[in-house]
ZAMARGU-4260 file (C-alpha; in steps of 0.2 Angstrom, whole numbers, plus 5000, padded with zeros to 4 digits):
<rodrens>
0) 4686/5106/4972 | 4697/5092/4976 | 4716/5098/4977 | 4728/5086/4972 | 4747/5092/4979
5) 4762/5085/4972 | 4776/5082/4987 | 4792/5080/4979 | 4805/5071/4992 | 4823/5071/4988
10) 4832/5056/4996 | 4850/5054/4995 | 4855/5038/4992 | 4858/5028/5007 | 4875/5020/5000
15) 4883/5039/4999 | 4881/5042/5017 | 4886/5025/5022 | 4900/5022/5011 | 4906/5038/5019
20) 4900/5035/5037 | 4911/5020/5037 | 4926/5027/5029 | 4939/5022/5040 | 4930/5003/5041
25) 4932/5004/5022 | 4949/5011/5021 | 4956/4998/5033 | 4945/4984/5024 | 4955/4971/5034
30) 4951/4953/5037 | 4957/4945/5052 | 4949/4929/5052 | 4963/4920/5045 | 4970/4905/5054
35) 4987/4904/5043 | 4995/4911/5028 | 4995/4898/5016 | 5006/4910/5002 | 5003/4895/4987
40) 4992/4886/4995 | 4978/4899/4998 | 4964/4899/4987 | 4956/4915/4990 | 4953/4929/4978
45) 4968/4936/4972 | 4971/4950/4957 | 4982/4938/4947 | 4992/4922/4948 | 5009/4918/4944
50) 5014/4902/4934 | 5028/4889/4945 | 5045/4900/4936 | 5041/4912/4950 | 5038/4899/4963
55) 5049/4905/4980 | 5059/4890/4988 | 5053/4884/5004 | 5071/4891/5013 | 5068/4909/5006
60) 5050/4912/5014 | 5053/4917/5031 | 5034/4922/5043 | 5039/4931/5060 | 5031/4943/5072
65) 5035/4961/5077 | 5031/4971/5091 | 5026/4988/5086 | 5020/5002/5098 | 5014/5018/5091
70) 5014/5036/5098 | 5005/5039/5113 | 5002/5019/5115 | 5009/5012/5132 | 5010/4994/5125
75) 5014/4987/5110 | 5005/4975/5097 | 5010/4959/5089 | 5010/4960/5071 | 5015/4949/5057
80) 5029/4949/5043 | 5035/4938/5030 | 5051/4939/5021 | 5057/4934/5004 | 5076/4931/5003
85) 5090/4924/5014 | 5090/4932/5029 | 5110/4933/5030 | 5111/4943/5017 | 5099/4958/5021
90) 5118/4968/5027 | 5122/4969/5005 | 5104/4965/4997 | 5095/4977/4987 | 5078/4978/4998
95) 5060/4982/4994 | 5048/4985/5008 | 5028/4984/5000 | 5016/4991/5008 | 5001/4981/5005
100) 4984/4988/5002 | 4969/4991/5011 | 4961/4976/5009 | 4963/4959/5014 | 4980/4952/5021
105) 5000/4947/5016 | 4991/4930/5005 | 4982/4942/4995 | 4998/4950/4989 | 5008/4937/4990
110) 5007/4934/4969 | 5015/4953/4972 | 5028/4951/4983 | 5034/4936/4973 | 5032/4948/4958
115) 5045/4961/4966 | 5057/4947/4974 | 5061/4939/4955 | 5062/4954/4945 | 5075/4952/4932
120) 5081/4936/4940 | 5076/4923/4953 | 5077/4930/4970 | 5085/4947/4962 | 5078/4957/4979
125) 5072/4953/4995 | 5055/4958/5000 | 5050/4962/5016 | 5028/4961/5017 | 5022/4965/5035
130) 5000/4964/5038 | 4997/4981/5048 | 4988/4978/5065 | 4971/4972/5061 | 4975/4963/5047
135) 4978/4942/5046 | 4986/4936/5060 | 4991/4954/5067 | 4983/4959/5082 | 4976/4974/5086
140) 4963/4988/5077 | 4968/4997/5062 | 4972/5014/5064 | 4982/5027/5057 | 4996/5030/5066
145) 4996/5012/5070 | 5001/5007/5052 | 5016/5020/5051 | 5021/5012/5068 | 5017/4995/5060
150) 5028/4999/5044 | 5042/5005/5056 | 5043/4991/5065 | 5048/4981/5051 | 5061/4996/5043
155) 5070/4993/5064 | 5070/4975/5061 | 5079/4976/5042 | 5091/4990/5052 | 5094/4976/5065
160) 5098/4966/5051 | 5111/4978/5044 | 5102/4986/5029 | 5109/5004/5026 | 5096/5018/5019
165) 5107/5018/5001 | 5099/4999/4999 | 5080/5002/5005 | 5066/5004/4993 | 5050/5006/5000
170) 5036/5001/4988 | 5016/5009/4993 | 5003/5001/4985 | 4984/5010/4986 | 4984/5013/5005
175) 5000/5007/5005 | 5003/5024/4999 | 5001/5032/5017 | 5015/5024/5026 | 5027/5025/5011
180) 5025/5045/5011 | 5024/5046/5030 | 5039/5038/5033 | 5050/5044/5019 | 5043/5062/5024
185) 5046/5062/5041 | 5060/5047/5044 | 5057/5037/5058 | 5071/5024/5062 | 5078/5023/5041
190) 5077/5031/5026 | 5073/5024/5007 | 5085/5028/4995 | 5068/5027/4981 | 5051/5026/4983
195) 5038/5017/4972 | 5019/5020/4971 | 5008/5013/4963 | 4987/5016/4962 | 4992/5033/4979
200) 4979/5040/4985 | 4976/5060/4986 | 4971/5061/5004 | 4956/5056/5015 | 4948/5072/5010
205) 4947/5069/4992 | 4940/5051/4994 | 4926/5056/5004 | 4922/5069/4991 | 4926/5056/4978
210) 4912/5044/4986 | 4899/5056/4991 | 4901/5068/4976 | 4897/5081/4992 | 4909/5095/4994
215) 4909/5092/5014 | 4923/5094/5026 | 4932/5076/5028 | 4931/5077/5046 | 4911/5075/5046
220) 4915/5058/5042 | 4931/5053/5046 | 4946/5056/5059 | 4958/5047/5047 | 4969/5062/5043
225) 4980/5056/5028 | 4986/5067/5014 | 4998/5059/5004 | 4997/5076/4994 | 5004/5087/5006
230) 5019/5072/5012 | 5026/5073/4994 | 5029/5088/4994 | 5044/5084/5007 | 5051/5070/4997
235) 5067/5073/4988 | 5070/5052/4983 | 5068/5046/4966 | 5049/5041/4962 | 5042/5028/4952
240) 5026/5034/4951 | 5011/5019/4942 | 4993/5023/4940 | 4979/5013/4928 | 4972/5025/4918
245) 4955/5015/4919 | 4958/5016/4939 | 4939/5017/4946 | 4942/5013/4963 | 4954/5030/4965
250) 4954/5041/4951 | 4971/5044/4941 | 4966/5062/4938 | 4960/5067/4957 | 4972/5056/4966
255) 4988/5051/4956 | 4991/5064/4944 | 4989/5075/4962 | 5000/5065/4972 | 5013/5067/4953
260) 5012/5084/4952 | 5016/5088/4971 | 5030/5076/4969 | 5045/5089/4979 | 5060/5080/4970
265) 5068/5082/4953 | 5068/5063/4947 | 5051/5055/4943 | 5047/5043/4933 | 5028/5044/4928
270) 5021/5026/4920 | 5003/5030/4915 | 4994/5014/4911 | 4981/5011/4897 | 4967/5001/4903
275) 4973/4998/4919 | 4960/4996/4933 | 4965/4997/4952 | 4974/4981/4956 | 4977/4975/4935
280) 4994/4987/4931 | 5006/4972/4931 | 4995/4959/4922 | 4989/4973/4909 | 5007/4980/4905
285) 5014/4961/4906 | 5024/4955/4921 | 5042/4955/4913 | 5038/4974/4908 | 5032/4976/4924
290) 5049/4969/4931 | 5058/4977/4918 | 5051/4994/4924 | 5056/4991/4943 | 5073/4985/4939
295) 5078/4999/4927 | 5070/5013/4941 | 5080/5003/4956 | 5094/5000/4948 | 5098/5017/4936
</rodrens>
C-alpha cells in the first residue's frame, strides 16, 4: 500500500526577518546622493506643499556646515545645517530646533521647517534644521550617538550665537524623537526651555517587536540602543506631545501613548489626531491650527 505523507513546512515570511535584520539601515533611511538642497526648487516626494504666503525670502535662508565629533570619535565630521531667520538676531529670537525624521534629508522637510518658521506670522521663529551625518550633503555613516553629537553641534552653534536655554525649543519628529529626549534628558552644551514631539517612538525594542510580531530581545537584531521611553522619564520641560491616530508606520498606542504616559513632568499637552497617518498631522488638522497649536504651547 502506497503511503502518501503530508510535510507541513512552516516558513516565516522573509520580509519579517529582513525588515528586522536591517533595522538600523531602515531606521537611518538616509539618502546621500544629493548634489544640492534645492529647498523650493526640489521636486522630490514630500508629505505636503505649502502655497507662496509661506514662501522664506532668499536673505532669511542661511546653508552652512558643522563639525560635530561624537564620544569616543578622534575626529570630527562635516555635517550640514540650514537656518531660517536673521542670524543677528538669534541673541533675543524665540528658536525651534527640528529634528527631522529618519528618512530622506533637510529638502524633505523643508515644507516643515517653513511650517514652524511662520507660525502666527511671517518669520515668527527661527528654525534651525541640521541633516545628521549620513544624510544629504553630511558626511559620514549614521549612527546613534553620532546624531545626538550631530544635534549638539547645532545647539553649540545657536549658543555661539547667543541663544540662552529660556528661548530654545527643540522640536523631534519620528526619529527625531531620539535626539530631542537624549539631549533634554541628559544636557549636553544647552538646555530647551520646551519640548515638542510629534509621531515619538517607544524605543528600538518595541519597533522590532512591532515589525516581527516576535517577542525577541532587540539586540538579536540591532545595536541601536534608543529608548525614548526611559529618557522621558527624566524630563521635567513642557511637552507638546502630537501623534495620528491612524499612525501605521509607529503605533500611537505602543509608541506615543508610551512615550505620554512616562512623560516625568507636570505640564503636557497631549494633541491626539483623528485620521492622521505618520507624516499627515499638519495637513489633516489644517496648517493654521497646526500653527495655532505650536504658538499657544510655545508662547503660554
Amino acid at each position: 500500500m502506497k503511503k502518501t505523507y503530508l510535510i507541513i513546512i512552516f516558513i516565516l515570511p522573509l520580509s519579517i526577518f529582513s525588515s528586522c535584520l536591517r533595522l538600523d539601515a531602515n531606521l537611518f533611511n538616509n539618502d546621500n546622493g544629493i548634489k544640492q538642497y534645492l529647498y523650493d526648487d526640489y521636486k522630490g516626494e514630500v508629505d505636503f506643499t505649502l502655497d507662496t504666503s509661506y514662501k522664506i525670502p532668499s536673505n532669511l535662508i542661511t546653508e552652512f556646515t558643522l563639525n560635530s565629533q561624537a564620544i569616543g570619535e578622534n575626529k570630527s565630521t562635516v555635517i550640514y545645517a540650514v537656518y531660517i531667520g536673521d542670524i543677528s538676531k538669534i541673541a533675543t529670537d524665540t528658536i525651534i530646533v527640528y529634528n527631522h525624521g529618519n528618512r530622506e534629508h533637510n529638502d524633505f522637510y523643508w515644507q516643515r521647517a517653513k511650517l514652524m518658521a511662520n507660525t502666527s506670522w511671517k518669520n515668527r521663529f527661527g528654525v534651525l534644521m541640521i541633516d545628521y551625518r549620513g544624510y544629504g550633503l553630511s558626511q559620514g555613516k549614521p549612527t546613534e550617538e553620532g546624531m545626538y553629537a550631530d544635534v549638539d553641534a547645532g545647539l553649540k552653534w545657536l549658543k555661539l550665537k547667543g541663544l540662552t536655554n529660556e528661548r530654545l525649543i527643540m522640536y523631534g519628529f519620528s526619529l527625531g524623537s531620539a535626539p530631542t529626549c537624549e539631549l533634554t534628558a541628559n544636557p549636553r552644551s544647552m538646555t530647551p526651555s520646551k519640548i515638542i514631539l510629534e509621531a515619538p517612538f517607544a524605543s528600538s525594542a518595541v519597533m522590532v517587536q512591532d515589525a516581527a510580531k516576535l517577542n525577541l530581545a532587540s539586540s538579536y537584531f540591532t545595536d541601536i540602543k534608543i529608548n525614548n521611553a526611559e529618557e522621558i522619564k527624566k524630563v521635567k520641560q513642557p511637552l507638546l506631545w502630537i501623534h495620528g491616530v491612524n499612525d501605521s508606520f509607529l503605533s500611537i498606542v505602543t509608541h506615543g501613548e508610551v512615550v505620554f504616559k512616562n512623560y516625568g513632568g507636570i505640564n503636557a499637552v497631549p494633541l491626539r489626531i483623528l485620521g492622521a497617518e505618520h507624516g499627515t498631522v499638519p495637513q489633516t488638522i489644517g496648517f493654521l491650527n497646526y500653527n495655532n497649536h505650536l504658538l499657544n504651547f510655545i508662547t503660554k
